[in-house]
N, C-alpha and C positions, 0 to 999 in steps of 0.2 A: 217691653217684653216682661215677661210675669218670671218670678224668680224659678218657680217651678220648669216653665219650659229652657232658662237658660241652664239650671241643674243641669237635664237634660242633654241641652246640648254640652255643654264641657264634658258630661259623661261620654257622651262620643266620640269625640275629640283626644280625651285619654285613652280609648280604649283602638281608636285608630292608630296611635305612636306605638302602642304597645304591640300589637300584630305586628305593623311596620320594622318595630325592632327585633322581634320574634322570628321574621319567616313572613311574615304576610305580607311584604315588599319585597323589591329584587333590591337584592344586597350586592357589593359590590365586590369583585372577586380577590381572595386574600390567598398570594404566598404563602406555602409554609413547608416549601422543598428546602431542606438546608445549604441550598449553595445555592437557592435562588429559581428565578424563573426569567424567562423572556417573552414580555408582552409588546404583541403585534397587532397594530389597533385595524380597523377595516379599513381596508384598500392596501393597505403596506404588505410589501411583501416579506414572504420567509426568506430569510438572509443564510446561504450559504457559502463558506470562504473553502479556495482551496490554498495550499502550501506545496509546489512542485517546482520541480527546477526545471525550468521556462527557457533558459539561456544556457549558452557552452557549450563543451562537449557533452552532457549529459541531458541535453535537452529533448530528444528525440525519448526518454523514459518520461518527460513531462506532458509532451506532447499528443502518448501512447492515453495517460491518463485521463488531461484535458480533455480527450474525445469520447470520453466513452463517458467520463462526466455530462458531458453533452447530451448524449444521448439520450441517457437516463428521463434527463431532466424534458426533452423532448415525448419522451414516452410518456410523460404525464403530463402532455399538456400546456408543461411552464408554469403548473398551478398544482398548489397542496393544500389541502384544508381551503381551498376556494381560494388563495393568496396567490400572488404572482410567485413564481420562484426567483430570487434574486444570487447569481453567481458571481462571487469576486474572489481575486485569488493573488495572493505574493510567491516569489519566486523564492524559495528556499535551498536553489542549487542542489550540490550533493558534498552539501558540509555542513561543518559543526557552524561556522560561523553566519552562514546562510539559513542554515534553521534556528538558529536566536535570535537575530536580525525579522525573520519573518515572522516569528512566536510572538515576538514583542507586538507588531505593529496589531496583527490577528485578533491578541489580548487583549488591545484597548476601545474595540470597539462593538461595545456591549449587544448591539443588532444581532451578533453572529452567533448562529444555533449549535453549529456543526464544521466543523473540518473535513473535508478530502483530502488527505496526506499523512506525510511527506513519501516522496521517493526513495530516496537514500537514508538507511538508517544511522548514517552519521547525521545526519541532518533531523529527524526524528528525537535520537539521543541527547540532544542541545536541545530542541524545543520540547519537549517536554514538561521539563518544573514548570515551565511557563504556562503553557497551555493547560496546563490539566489544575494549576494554582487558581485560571482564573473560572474555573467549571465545567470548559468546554468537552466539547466531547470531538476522538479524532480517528479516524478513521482511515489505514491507509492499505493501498492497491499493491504498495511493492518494497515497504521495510521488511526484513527477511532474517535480520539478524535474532539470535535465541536470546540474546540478555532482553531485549523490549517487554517483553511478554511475562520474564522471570521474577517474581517477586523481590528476590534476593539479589535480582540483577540491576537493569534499569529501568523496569515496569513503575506508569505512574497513574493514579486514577483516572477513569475516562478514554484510556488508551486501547484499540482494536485493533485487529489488520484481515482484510478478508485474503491477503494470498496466504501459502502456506511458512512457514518455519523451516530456517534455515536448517534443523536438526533434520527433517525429512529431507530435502535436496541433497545434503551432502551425504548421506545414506544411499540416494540413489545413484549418485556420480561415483562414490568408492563401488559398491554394487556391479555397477558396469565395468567401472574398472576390471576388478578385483572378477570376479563371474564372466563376464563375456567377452572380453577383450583378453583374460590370460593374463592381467598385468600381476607381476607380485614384487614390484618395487615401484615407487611414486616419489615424487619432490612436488614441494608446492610452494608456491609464492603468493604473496597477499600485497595492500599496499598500506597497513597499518590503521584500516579505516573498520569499523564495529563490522560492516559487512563483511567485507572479504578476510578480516583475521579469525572471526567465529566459524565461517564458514569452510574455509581449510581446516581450520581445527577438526572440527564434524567430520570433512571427509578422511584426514587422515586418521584419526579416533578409530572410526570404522573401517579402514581399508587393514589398521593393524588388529583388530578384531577378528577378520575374515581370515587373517594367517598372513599377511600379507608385508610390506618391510618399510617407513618411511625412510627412505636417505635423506632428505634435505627439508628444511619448511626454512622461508627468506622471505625477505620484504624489499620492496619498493617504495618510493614517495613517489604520491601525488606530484606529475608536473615533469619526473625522468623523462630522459628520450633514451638514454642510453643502457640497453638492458643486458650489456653484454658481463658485464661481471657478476649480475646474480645469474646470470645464466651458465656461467662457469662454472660458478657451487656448482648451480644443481647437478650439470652433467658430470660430476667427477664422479660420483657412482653411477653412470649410465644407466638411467632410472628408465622403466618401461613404459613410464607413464608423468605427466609434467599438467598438475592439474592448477590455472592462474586464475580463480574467480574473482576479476579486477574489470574496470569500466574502461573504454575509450579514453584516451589514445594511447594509455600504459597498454591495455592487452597487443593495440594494434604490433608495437615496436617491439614486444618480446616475441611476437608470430613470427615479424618482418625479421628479427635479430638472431631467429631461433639457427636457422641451417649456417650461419657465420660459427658456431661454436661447435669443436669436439666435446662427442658423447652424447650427442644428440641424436646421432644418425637414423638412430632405432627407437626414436622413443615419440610416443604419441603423446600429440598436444591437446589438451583437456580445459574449456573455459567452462564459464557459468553465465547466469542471464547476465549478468552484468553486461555481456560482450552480448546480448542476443537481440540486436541493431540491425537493421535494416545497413546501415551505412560501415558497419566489421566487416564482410571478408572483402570490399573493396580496396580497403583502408589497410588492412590486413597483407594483402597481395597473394599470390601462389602458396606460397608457406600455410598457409589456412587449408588448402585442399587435402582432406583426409580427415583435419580435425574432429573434433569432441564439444558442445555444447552442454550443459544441465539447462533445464530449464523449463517452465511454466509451458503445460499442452492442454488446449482446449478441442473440446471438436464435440459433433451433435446438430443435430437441425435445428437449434436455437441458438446456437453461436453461429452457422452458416446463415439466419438472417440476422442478427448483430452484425457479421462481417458485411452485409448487403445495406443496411441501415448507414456501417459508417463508408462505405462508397458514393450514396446518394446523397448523406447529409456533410462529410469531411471530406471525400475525394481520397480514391486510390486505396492502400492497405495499413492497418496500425503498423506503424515503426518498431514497435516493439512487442514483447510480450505478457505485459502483465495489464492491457488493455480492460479486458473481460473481470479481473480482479475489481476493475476502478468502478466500474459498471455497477459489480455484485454489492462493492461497499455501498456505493450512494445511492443501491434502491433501499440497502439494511439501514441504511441512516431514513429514508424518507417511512420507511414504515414504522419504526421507532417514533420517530416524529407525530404519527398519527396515533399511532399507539395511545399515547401520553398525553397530548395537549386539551386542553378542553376550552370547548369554542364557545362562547357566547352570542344569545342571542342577535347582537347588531353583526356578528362574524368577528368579533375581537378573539385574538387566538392567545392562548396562555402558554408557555412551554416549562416546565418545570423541569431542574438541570439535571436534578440528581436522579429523577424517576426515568427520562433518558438514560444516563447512562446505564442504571438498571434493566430498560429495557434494552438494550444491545446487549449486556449481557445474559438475558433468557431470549436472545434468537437461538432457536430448536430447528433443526431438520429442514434447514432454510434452502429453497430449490431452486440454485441459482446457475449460471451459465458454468461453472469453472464447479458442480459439483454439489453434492448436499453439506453446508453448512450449520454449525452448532458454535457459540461464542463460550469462550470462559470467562469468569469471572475475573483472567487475567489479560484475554484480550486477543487468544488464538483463536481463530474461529473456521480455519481449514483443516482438512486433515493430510494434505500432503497428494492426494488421487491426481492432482491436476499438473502432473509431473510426468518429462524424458526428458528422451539420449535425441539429439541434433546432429546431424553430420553435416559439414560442409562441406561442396564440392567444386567444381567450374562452373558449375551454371550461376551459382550465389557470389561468385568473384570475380564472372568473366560477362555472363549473360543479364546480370541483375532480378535473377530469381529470387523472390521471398515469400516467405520464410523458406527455412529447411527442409528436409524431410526429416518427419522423425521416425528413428531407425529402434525404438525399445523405450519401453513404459513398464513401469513395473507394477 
């Protein structure tokens, strides 16, 4: 070979590495989200975990969830960005110790995109540092309490909730109170847990607002049976109104406990969703008949086929009521997802963490079963619309009717 044509050729040669490192080859895809990314090579699927409490007495709020997570995930197919959708989930009960326990295992296992949860914002309130430490982004159907969201409270990056804030419900339960019922005295009882002590707070905040008088606020533990001495408090000002936003089997045994105590005789018994189970006014007994509910209202020809979807695909009615919420979050997580990721040629999919959780945070006007959604930068993204008044009656404690009717929506 003559020197001149090998010139030649080495000139080519260099000038091919130099395209090649410029742009004139396929480069290979680089990070540079500050908390990282998650790559999903072709075939593997998108990993999604939930965190709900599965087991106990509070199960029947997991279950509410679990289903409509289901759903969701049905409505697309089982496939995102051309991936299989992959769903696993820990039980995180409706405690603090349960949602640490679950944060932890969630954290370690770097597959995972996104969260659906938790339930209970005790259980939320513990897994947090964790979860949000390790980039994830979480998303839940039915934490309620006001500190999650608050900056100043226990708000921690990454963190949403598509139902609404505990500030709006107890607004709406003092409201009826206070407005339609005539009540101008209240006691409330809680059982020390982030949910039910912010959210008596709120209603009685607001019932003393409206002109209105708190006689009593008291607590319960987790795990009493015996609710005959806060219910003595309360009735010694024979209050018009006894409002207990507490979960099964405390609310059932203060119903059950309620007509054993003077100064009750006359005073309406007021829960929240906590108590809004399928399995309460059975559990409950008589004493329930007449009661008061707050609680998450859905309705519309898009939630009457959701409710037809989870008949054919779950069997029977959601348990609970913040079904439609779990729904609304994990289609807001699945478009987020698409939002963001960028997919390569062979299908290898990229998820970058932090441009997630930014985009949940610029979900706008988002048109979802439970209402038009908009997310803040703190992680509210309801406005409260998907709220009423529940009345229990005999048909829900004697006949097995469910849900309630609702009697007032504000």
């Amino acid at each position: 070979m003559s020197k001149r044509i090998f010139a030649v050729l080495s000139l080519l040669m260099i000038v091919s590495m130099v395209l090649t490192a410029c742009g004139g080859g396929k480069q290979a895809y680089e990070c540079t989200d500050p908390i990282g990314c998650v790559d999903i090579a072709p075939g593997d699927p998108i990993h999604i975990a939930y965190m709900l409490t599965v087991t106990g007495s509070t199960a029947f709020l997991g279950e509410d969830s679990k289903g409509a997570i289901e759903i969701a995930i049905n409505d697309h197919g089982g496939e995102l960005l051309g991936h299989p959708i992959q769903l696993t989930g820990e039980d995180s009960g409706c405690s603090a110790d349960g949602g640490q326990t679950a944060a932890t295992k969630i954290a370690s296992d770097p597959t995972i995109v996104g969260v659906i949860g938790t339930n209970c914002s005790s259980a939320a309130t513990a897994a947090l540092p964790t979860i949000s430490q390790a980039g994830l982004v979480m998303i839940s159907p039915s934490n309620t309490a006001p500190a999650l969201t608050d900056p100043n409270g226990t708000w921690q990056p990454g963190y949403f909730r598509a139902c609404h804030n505990d500030k709006f419900q107890g607004k709406v339960a003092a409201d009826y109170a206070y407005n339609e019922l005539g009540a101008r005295t209240a006691a409330t009882i809680h059982d020390g847990s982030p949910y039910a002590d912010q959210l008596q707070q709120v209603f009685a905040e607001r019932f003393k607002e409206l002109g209105g008088t708190v006689t009593f606020q008291g607590a319960v533990n987790v795990g009493d049976t015996d609710m005959r001495s806060v219910l003595t408090s309360a009735a010694a000002d024979k209050p018009d109104v006894l409002y207990f936003p507490i979960f099964e089997p405390e609310g059932d045994f203060i119903v059950a406990q309620s007509s054993e105590i003077a100064g009750l005789e006359n005073t309406t018994l007021m829960g929240a969703d906590g108590l809004l189970a399928d399995s309460f006014p059975e559990n409950a007994g008589p004493n329930a008949d007449g009661m008061y509910l707050s609680g998450p209202y859905v309705s519309g020809a898009s939630y009457d086929e959701f409710l037809q979807k989870w008949a054919d695909q779950i069997g029977g009615k959601p348990p609970s009521g913040f079904h439609a919420f779990a729904y609304d979050g994990t289609n807001m997580l699945f478009d987020a997802i698409e939002k963001v990721a960028v997919v390569e040629e062979d299908g290898t999919v990229h998820i970058p963490r932090q441009a997630l959780r930014d985009a949940m945070a610029s979900i706008e006007n988002y048109n979802g079963l439970t209402g038009t959604l908009t997310c803040t930068e703190h992680g509210d993204c309801a406005t409260g619309q998907a709220l009423g008044i529940f009345k229990i009656t005999k048909a829900e404690i004697e006949d097995g009717k469910w849900p309630p009717d609702v009697v007032w929506t504000p």
